[in-house]
C-alpha positions in Angstrom: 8.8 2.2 14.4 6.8 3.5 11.3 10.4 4.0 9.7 11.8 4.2 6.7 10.0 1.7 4.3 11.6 -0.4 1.1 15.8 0.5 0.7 16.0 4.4 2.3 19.5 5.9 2.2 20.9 4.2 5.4 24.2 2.8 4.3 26.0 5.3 1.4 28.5 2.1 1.2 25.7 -0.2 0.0 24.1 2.9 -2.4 27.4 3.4 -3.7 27.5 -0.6 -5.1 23.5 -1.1 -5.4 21.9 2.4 -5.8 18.9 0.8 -7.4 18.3 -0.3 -3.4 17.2 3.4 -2.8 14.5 3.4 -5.9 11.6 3.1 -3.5 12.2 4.9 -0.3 9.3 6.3 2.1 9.7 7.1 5.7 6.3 7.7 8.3 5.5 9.7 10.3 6.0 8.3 13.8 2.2 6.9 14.8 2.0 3.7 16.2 1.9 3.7 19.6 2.6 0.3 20.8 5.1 -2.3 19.8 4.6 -5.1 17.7 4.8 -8.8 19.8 8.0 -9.8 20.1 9.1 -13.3 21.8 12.8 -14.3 22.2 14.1 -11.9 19.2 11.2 -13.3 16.9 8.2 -11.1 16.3 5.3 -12.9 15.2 3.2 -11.5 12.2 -0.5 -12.0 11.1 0.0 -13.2 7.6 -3.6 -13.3 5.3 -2.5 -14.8 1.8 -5.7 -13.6 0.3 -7.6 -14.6 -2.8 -7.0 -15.0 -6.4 -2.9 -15.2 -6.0 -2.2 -14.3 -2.4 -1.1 -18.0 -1.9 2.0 -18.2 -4.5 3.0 -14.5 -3.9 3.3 -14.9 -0.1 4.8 -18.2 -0.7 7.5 -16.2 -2.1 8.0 -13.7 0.8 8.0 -16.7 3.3 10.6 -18.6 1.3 12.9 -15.4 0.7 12.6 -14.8 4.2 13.4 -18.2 5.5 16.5 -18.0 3.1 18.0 -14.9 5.2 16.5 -16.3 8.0 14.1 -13.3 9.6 13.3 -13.3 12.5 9.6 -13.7 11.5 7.3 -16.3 13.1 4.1 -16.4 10.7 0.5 -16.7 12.1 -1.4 -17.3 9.2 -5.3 -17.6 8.4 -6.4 -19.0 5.0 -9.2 -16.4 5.2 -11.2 -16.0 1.7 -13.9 -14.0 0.8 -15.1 -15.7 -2.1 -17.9 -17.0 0.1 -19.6 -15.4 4.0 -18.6 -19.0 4.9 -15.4 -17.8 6.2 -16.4 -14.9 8.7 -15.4 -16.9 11.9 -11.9 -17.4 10.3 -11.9 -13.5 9.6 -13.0 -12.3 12.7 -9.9 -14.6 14.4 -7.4 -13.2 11.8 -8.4 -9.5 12.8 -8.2 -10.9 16.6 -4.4 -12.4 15.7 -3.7 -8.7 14.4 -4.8 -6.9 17.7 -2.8 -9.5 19.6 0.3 -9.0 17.1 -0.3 -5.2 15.8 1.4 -6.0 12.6 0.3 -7.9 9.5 1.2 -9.0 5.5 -2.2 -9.5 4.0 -2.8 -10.2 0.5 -5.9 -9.2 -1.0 -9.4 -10.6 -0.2 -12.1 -11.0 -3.1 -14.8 -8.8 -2.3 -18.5 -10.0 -4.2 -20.6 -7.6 -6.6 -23.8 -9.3 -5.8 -26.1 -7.8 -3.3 -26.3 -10.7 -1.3 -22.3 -10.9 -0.6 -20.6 -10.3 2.3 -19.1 -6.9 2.6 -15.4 -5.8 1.7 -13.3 -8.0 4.6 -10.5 -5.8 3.6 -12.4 -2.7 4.3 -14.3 -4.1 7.3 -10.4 -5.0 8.9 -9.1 -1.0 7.9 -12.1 0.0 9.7 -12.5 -2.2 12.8 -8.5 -1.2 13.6 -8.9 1.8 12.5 -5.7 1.3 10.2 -6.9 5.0 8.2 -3.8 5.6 6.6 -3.2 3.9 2.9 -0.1 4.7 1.0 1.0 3.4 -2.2 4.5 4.2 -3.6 4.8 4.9 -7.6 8.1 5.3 -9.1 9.5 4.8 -12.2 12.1 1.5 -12.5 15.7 2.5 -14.4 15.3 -1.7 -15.8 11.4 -1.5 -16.6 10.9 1.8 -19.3 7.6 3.1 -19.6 6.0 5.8 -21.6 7.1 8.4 -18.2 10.2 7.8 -17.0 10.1 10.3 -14.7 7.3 9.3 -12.2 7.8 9.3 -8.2 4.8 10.5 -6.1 3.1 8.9 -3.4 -0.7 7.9 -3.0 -2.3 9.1 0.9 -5.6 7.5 1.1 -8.0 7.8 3.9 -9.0 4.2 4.5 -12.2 4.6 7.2 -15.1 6.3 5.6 -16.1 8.4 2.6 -18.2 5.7 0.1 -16.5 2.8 1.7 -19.0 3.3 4.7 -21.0 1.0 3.7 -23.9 2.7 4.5 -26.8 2.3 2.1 -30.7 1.1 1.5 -33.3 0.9 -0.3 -36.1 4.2 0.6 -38.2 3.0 -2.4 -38.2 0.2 -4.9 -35.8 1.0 -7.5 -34.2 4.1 -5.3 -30.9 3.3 -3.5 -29.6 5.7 -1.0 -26.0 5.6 -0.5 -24.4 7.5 2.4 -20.7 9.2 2.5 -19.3 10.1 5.3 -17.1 12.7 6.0 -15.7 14.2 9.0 -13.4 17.2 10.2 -11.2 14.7 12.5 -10.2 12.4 10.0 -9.8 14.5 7.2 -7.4 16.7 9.8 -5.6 12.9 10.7 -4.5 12.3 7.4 -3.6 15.5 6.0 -1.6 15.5 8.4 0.1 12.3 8.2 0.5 13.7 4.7 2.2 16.6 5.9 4.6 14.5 8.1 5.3 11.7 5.4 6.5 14.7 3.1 8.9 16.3 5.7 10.3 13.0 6.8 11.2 11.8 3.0 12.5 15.2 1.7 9.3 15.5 -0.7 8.4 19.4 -1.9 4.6 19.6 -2.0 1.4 18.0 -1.1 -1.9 18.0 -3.5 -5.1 17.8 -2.2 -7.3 15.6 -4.7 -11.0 16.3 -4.5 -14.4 17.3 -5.9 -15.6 19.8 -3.8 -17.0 22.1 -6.7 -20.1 19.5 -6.5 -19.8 17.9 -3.0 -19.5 21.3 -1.6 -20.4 20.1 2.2 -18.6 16.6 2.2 -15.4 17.3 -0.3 -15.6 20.7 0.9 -14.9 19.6 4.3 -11.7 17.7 3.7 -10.7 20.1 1.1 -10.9 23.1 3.9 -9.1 21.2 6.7 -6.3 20.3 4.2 -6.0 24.1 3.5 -5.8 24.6 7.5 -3.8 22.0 8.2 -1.5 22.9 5.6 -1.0 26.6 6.9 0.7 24.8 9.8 3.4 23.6 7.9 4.0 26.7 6.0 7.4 27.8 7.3 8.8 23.8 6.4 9.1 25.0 2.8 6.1 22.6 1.7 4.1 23.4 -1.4 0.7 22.7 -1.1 -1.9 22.6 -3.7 -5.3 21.3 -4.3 -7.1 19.2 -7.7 -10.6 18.0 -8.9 -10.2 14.9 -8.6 -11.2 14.0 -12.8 -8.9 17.0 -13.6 -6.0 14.6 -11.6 -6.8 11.6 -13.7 -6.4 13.3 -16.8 -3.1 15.0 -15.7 -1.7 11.9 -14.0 -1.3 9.9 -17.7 0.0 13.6 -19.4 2.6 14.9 -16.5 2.8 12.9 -13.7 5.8 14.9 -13.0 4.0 17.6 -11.5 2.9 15.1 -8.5 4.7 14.4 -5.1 2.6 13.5 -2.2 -1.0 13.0 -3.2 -3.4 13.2 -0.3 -7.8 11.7 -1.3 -10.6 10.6 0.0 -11.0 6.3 0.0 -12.8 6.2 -3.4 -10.5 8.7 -5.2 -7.7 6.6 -3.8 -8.7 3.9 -5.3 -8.6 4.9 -8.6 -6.1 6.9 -8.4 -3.9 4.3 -7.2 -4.7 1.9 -10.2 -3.7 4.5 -12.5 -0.2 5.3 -10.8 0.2 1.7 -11.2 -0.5 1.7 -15.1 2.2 4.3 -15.1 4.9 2.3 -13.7 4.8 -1.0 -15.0 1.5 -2.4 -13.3 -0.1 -4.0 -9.9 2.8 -6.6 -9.6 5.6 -4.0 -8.8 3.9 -1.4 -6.6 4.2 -1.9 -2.2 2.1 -0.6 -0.1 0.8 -0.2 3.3 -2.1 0.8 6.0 -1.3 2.2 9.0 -2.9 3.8 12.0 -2.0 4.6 15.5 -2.0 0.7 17.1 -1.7 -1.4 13.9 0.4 -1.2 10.8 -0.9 -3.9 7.7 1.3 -4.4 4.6 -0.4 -5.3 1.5 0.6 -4.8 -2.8 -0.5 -0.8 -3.1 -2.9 -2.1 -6.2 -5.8 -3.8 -4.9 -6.4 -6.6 -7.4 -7.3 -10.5 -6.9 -5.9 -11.8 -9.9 -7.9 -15.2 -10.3 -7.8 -15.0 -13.9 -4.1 -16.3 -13.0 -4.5 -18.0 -9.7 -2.7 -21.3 -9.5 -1.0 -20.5 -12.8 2.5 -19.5 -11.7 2.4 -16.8 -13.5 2.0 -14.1 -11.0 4.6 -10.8 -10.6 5.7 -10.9 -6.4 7.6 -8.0 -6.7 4.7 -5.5 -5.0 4.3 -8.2 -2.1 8.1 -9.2 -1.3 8.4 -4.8 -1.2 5.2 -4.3 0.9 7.0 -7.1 3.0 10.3 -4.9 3.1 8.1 -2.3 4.2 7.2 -4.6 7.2 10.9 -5.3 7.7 11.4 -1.7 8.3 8.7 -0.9 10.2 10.0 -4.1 12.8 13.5 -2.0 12.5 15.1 -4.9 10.5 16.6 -2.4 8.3 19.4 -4.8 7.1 17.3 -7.6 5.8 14.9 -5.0 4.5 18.0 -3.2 2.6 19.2 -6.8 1.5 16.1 -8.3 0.3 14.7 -4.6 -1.7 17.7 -4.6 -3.5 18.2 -7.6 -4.9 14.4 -7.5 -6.1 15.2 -4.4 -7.9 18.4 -6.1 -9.3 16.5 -8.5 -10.9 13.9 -6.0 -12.0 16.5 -3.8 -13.3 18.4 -6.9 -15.2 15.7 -7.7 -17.3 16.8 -11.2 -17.5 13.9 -12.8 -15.1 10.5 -11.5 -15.8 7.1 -12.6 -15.3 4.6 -12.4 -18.1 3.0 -8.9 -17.0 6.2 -7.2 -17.9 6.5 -8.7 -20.8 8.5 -12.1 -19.6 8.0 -15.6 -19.1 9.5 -16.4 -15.9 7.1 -17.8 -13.2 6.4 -16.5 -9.6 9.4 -19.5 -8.5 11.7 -18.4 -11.1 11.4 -14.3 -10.0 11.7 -16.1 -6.5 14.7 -17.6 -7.1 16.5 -14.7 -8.8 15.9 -12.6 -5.9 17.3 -15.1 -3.7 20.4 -15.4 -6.0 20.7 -11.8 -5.6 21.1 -11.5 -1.8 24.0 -10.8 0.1 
């Protein structure tokens, strides 16, 4: 089920022609315990376009897919959380994901103001307990950057830390902010780590942290990690551990030195942005959430984009890949192959770009090449 995700070394005749199909390959660890709904040979998906440009970059997946006709039936909910309006229409797309246990969601604005709603997207990670985020960055032969030698893999826990949500005012002008740590999930995904490095041939798993001032919370997840990771000693499987502004720092001068990254939700966040920077930006990086019933596929960089919603403007590489991802996980490894590699044809062809990498193609013209590009 949780298989092989993006273009993994399946067919050595189609490496052998395309081998930019294998650029992004991630397998998980086996986790999901029930099967996705599936009617007639169609499995139907929750799709959430999201904010910002969620619209125009899932219009792309849907018209790629109908192209090489999927066997995808769409259930989709304009949810938006640009206002608490829209919590009815929320709480039915997270019922449509417990009915179907798979999803491609876009991202959902989340307000600053204290008066706004809280984070939908976390609120759906927690309710479904989807705790596992992973976010593939990997440098692109067609799309040089300042490292051409990145390839590591973000593992963030997704259900607590400072995304609780927990917080209040004891006195006016004094906030108390609550994050919550515990032994069980910090144990979970360390060792889905663990498993996601054995199953895709990576060497060794860091630990990003900051226990040297949280010593009770960080300290926690940082001495299960070290526990778990005894376990897997005899697999061969460095293990190491980083503060987690010592990371930053080394992430932008030798990103090398990473393989599988495993953080806490906040330092996830950030550290996701900045393996984005590193490879070209939010428009080209997949990812996924996962957990044992429900597997959600979303870009791995969390960004709205309204600065160029409705423009045409927008990159749909990350969500066409997170939507490979999907394929893979369904085990429609052939479409997921086909459709992977012809997005990284036109990435690697430099021909069709959209303005973030430096082009002037729009979201329908990237469309298009991809769909010229399939087999």
């Amino acid at each position: 089920m949780l298989r092989n995700a993006l273009s993994a070394a399946t067919r050595p005749a189609l490496q052998a022609v395309r081998a930019t199909a294998t650029t992004l390959s991630a397998g998980f660890p086996k986790i999901t315990h029930r099967q996705p709904t599936k009617y007639g040979g169609v499995y139907t998906v929750t799709l959430i376009p999201g904010d910002g440009i969620g619209n125009e970059i899932t219009d792309s997946v849907k018209e790629i897919f109908e192209y090489v006709n999927a066997p995808i039936e769409w259930e989709q909910y304009n949810v938006s959380g640009m206002s608490s309006a829209g919590e009815d229409l929320f709480k039915q797309a997270v019922e449509s994901l417990r009915r179907n246990r798979v999803g491609l969601k876009g991202i959902l604005f989340t307000p600053i103001s204290q008066s706004g709603h809280v984070s939908w997207n976390v609120a759906m990670r927690q309710q479904l307990d989807i705790y596992a985020s992973l976010v593939l960055c990997k440098s692109l032969p067609g799309f040089p950057t300042r490292h051409n030698n990145v390839d590591f893999a973000i593992i963030r826990e997704n259900t607590e830390g400072e995304y609780s949500g927990l917080e209040h005012q004891s006195y006016p002008g004094v906030v108390e902010s609550l994050k919550v740590s515990t032994r069980a999930k910090a144990e979970r995904i360390s060792r889905f780590a663990f498993d996601f490095a054995l199953k895709n041939n990576r060497k060794k798993v860091t630990c990003v942290h900051k226990a040297n001032i949280m010593k009770l919370g960080d300290g926690l997840f940082l001495n299960t990690f070290r526990r778990v990771a005894e376990e897997y000693k005899d697999t061969g499987i460095e293990y190491n551990d980083m503060i987690v502004d010592n990371t930053s720092m080394q992430l932008v001068a030798r990103p090398s030195q990473f393989d599988v990254m495993v953080m806490p939700n906040l330092y996830g966040a950030i550290v996701s942005n900045i393996g984005a920077a590193l490879v070209g930006g939010p428009g080209i990086v997949p990812g996924c959430n996962v957990g044992r019933e429900y597997a959600l596929f979303e870009p791995g960089c969390r960004h709205v984009a309204k600065d160029i919603m409705g423009t045409n403007k927008a990159n749909p590489a990350a969500m066409i890949l997170s939507a490979t991802m999907m394929l893979r996980h369904l085990g429609l490894d052939g479409l997921a192959n086909n459709i992977a590699s012809a997005t990284f044809d036109v990435i690697n062809a430099a021909t069709v770009r959209t303005a973030d990498m430096g082009g002037s193609a729009t979201t329908s013209e990237f469309t298009a090449a991809v769909i010229k590009n399939l087999n």
